[in-house]
C-alpha positions in Angstrom: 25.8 153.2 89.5 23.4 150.7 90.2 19.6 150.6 88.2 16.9 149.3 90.3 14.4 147.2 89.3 10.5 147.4 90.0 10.0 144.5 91.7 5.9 144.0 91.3 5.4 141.1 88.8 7.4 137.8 89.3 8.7 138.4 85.6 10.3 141.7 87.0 12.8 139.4 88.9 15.7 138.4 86.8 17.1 135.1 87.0 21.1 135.0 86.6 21.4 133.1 83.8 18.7 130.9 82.2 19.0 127.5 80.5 16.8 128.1 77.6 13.6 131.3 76.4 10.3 130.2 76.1 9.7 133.5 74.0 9.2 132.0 70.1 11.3 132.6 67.1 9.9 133.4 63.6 8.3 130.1 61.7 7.5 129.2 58.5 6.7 131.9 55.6 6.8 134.8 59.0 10.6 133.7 59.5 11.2 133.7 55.5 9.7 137.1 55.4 11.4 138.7 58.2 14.6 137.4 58.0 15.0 138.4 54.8 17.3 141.9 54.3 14.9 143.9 51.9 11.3 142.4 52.1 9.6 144.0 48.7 7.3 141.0 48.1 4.6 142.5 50.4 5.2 145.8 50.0 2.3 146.1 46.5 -1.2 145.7 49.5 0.0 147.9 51.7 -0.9 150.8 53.1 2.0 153.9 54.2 2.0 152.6 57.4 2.6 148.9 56.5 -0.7 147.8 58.4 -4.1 147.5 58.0 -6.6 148.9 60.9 -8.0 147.7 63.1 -11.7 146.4 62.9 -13.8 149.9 63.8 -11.0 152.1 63.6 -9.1 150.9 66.9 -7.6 152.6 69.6 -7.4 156.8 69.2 -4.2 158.1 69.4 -5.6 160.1 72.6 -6.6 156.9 74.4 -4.8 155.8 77.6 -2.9 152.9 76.4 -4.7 149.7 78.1 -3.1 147.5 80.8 -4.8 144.0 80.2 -3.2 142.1 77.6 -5.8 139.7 75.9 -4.8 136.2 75.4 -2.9 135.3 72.2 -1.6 138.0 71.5 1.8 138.2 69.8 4.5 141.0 69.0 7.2 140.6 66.2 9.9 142.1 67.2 13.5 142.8 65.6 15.6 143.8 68.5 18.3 141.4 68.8 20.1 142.7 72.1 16.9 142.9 73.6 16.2 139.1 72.6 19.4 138.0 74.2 19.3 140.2 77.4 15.6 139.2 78.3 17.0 135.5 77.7 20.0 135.7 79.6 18.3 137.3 82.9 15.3 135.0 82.9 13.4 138.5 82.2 11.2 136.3 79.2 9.4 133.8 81.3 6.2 135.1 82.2 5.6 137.6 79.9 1.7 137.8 78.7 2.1 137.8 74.9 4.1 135.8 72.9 7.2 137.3 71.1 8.6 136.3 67.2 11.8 137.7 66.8 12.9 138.8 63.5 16.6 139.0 63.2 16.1 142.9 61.8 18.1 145.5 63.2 19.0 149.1 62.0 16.7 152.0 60.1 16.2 150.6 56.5 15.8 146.5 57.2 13.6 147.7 59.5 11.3 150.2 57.6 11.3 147.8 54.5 9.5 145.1 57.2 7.0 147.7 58.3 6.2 148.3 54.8 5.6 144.7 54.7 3.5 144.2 57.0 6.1 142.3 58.8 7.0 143.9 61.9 5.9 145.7 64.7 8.3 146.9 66.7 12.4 147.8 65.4 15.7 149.0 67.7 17.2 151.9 66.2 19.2 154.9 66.7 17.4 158.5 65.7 17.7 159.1 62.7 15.4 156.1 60.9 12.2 157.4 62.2 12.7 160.7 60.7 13.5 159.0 57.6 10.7 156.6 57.6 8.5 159.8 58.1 10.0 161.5 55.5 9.1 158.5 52.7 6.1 158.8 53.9 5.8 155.9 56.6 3.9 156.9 59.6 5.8 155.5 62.9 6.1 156.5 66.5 8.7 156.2 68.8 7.4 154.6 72.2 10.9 154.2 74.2 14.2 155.9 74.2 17.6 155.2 76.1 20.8 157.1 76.2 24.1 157.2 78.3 24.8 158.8 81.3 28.3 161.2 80.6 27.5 160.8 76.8 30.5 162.9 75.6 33.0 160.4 77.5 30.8 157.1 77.0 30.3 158.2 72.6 28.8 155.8 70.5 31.5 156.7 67.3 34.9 158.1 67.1 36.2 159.4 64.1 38.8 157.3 62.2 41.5 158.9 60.6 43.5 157.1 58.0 47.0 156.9 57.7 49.1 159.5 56.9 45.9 162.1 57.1 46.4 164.9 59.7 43.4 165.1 61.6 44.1 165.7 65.1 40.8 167.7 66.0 37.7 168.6 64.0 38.4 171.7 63.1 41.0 169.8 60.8 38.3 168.0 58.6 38.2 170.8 56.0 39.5 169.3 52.9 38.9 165.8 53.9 36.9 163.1 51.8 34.6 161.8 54.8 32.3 158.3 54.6 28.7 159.5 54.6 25.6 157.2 55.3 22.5 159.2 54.7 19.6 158.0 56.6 21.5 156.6 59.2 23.2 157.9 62.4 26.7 157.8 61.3 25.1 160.3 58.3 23.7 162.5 60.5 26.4 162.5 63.2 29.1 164.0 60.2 26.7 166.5 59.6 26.6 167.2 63.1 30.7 167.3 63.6 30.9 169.3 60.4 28.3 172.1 62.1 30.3 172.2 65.3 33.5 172.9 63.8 31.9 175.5 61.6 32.3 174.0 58.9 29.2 173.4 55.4 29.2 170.1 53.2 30.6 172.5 50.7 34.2 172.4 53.2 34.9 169.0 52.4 34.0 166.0 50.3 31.3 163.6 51.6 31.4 160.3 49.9 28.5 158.3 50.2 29.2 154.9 51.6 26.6 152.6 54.0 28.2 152.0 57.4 27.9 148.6 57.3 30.2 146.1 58.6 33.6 146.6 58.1 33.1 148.9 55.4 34.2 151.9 56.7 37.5 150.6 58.2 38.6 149.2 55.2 37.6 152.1 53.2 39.9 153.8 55.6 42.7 151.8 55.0 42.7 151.5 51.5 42.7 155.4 51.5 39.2 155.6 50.2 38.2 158.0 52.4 40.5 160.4 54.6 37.7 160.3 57.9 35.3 157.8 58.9 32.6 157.3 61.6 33.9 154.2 63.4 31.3 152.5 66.2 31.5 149.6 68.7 34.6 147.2 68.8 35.7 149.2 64.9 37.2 151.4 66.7 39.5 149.2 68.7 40.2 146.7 65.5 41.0 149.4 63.5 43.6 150.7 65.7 45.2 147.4 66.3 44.9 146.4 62.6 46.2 149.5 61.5 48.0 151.6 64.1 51.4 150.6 63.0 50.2 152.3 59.5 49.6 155.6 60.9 45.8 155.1 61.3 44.4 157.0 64.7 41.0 157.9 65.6 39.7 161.1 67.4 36.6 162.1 69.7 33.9 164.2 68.4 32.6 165.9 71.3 29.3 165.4 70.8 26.6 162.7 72.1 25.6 160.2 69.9 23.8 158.2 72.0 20.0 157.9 71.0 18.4 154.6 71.1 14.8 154.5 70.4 12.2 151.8 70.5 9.4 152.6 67.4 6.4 151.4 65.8 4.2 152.1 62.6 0.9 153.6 63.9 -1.3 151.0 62.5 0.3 148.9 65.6 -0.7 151.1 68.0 -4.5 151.2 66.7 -4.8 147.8 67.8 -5.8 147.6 72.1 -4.3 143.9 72.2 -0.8 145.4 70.4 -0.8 148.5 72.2 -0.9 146.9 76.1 1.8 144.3 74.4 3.9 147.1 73.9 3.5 148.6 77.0 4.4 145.5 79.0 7.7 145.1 76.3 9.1 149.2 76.6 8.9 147.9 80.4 10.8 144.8 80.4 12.9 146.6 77.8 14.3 148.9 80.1 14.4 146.2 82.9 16.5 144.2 80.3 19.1 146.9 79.6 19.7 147.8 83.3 20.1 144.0 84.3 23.5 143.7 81.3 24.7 146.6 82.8 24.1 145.4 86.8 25.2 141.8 85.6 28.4 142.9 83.4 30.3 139.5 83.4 27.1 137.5 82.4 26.4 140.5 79.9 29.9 140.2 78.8 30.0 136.0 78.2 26.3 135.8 77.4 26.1 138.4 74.7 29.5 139.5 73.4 31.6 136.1 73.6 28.6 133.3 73.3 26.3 135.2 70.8 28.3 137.7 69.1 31.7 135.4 68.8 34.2 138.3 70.4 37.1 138.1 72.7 36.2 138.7 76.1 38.6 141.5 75.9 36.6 143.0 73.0 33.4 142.2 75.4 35.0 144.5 78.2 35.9 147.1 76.0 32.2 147.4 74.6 30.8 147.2 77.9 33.2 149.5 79.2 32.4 152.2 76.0 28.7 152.1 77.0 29.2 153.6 80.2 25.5 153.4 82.3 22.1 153.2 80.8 20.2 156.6 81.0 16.2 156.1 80.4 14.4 159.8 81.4 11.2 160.0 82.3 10.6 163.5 80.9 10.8 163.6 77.0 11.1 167.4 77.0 15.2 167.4 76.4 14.9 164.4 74.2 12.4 166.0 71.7 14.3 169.2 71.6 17.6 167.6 70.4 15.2 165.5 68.1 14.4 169.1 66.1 17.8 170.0 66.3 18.3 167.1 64.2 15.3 166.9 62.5 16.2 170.8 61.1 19.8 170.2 60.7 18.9 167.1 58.3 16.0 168.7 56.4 18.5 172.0 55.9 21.2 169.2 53.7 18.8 167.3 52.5 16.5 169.6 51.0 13.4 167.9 53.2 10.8 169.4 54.9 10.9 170.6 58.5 8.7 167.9 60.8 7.7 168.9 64.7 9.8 165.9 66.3 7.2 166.3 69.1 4.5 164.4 66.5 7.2 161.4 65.9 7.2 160.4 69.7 4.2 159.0 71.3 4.3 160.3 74.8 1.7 157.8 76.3 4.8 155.4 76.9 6.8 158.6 78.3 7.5 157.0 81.1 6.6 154.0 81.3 10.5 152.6 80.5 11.8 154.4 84.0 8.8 153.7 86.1 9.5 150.3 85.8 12.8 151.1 87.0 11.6 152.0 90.4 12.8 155.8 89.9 11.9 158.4 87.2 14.6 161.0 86.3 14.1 164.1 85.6 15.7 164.1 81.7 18.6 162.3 79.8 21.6 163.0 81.2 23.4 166.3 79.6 
């Protein structure tokens, strides 16, 4: 299936593939700052939500969002696939606000740099913004992306280690499984663990982050008996350890959520707030060209940037299937408080309305500039 593109604004035209981004990379003490994994130096002056307001209280969370972005105004922004699809399609030229980029990506680098001050926008999956809430860090989500057939196109699959029988997941009872809290891979255990009827009290959760190749090897060192494995893991681990016994299974479930969010503060500021606006719609713009342009996705991204095999590239890009942005949040929020409760049940938190996390002035901004809104995330 082929995403269409808006075509109003000359920057809605995506060139094939670029020489060179104008958009700016972090300088000085902003690139020290940012860059950095956990960035506690700044955290002492600020407030929950890691920024000051703006001059005269700014822009009320009930205000349209403006469309005029004045000059000089700048974003930081850690989203590194987004960096390198607007850069490959030619998507960055004209945009009308300058862009840092902080290589930050995933739930806690990213709420350590709003604490700081330090960022403005993150990339993340859907778990971090209920977590962020939960500490007490006031963010928003302003954009969110899934796949179409989710269940066929998953994010994870569950690796088994060798010589564990685990062929299905009514079979995890007993089993010492990797556990993440705070990140998907956490929540998506719990979630496999409530399908197949089974309580945290069934089997033996071992906290480990999902980092890396953490999990894999924890897997084959026996460590763990199960493990959530994502991206080109899953193939690695089967090749490296197949031979051994080592198989992975599906899940059944989507996994899918991608969100774009922000710390309030941000939003309180007009100039910010029409930045963002413009970004969730090159955003979405950016996503459906690496899926319309595969082989440049493939070379540009997955061979050039990230240093795979193009094999490794077409299996990715194979895995993630089509891009699915709704333009009706409705679906999306309800399987956000399906998550929200199932979290706050294990984790002894309190219950949040995932309706106040989302800010649904940007509901559809990502597919209008599509050229189509669809009715809801594909089911």
């Amino acid at each position: 299936m082929s995403l269409r593109h808006l075509p109003t604004r000359s920057r809605r035209r995506p060139a094939a593939r670029p020489d060179a981004s104008p958009v700016r990379r972090p300088r000085g003490p902003l690139a020290a700052l940012v860059l950095a994994t956990v960035v506690t130096v700044a955290l002492s002056g600020c407030s929950s939500t890691g920024r000051a307001e703006p001059p005269g209280g700014g822009l009320a969370a009930d205000a349209a969002l403006p469309t005029e972005v004045p000059p000089g105004t700048t974003l930081t922004i850690g989203d590194p696939v987004t960096q390198r699809a607007l850069e490959l399609s030619g998507l960055a030229d004209d945009l009308p606000f300058e862009i840092e980029w902080a290589n930050i990506s995933g739930g806690p680098q990213t709420t350590e740099a709003f604490r700081a001050g330090a960022l403005d926008v993150g990339s993340v999956a859907d778990i971090p913004p209920i977590h962020a809430t939960w500490t007490g860090l006031d963010v928003k989500v302003i954009a969110a992306r899934f796949r179409q057939d989710p269940v066929n196109h998953p994010i994870y699959e569950l690796g088994v280690a060798p010589g564990v029988d685990v062929t299905e997941i009514g079979d995890l009872a007993g089993k010492r499984i990797a556990y993440s809290p705070g990140q998907a891979q956490g929540a998506l255990v719990l979630r496999v663990l409530q399908a197949a009827g089974l309580t945290r009290d069934d089997v033996e959760l071992v906290e480990l982050a999902s980092t890396g190749d953490v999990y894999p090897t924890a897997l084959a060192s026996g460590q763990v008996d199960v493990a959530p494995l994502g991206g080109v893991n899953i193939k690695r681990y089967l090749a490296n350890y197949g031979a051994d016994g080592a198989t992975t299974i599906r899940h059944g479930l989507r996994d899918d959520p991608s969100y774009l969010y922000v710390p309030t503060g941000v939003l309180r500021d007009p100039a910010k707030a029409a930045a963002l606006r413009e970004f969730v719609e090159v955003w979405a713009q950016a996503h459906a060209w690496a899926h319309d342009n595969r082989d440049a996705w493939i070379d540009g991204y997955y061979v050039e940037q990230e240093g795979l095999s193009r094999e490794d590239g077409e299996y990715l890009a194979d895995a993630a299937g089509v891009p699915d942005i709704p333009a009706d949040w409705d679906e999306v929020i309800e399987r956000q408080q399906q998550t929200i409760d199932l979290l706050a049940e294990a984790t002894d938190q309190p219950r949040l309305e995932a309706a106040e996390l989302f800010d649904r002035r940007f509901e559809s901004v990502a597919a209008d500039a599509l050229g189509g809104a669809r009715e809801g995330a594909a089911s």
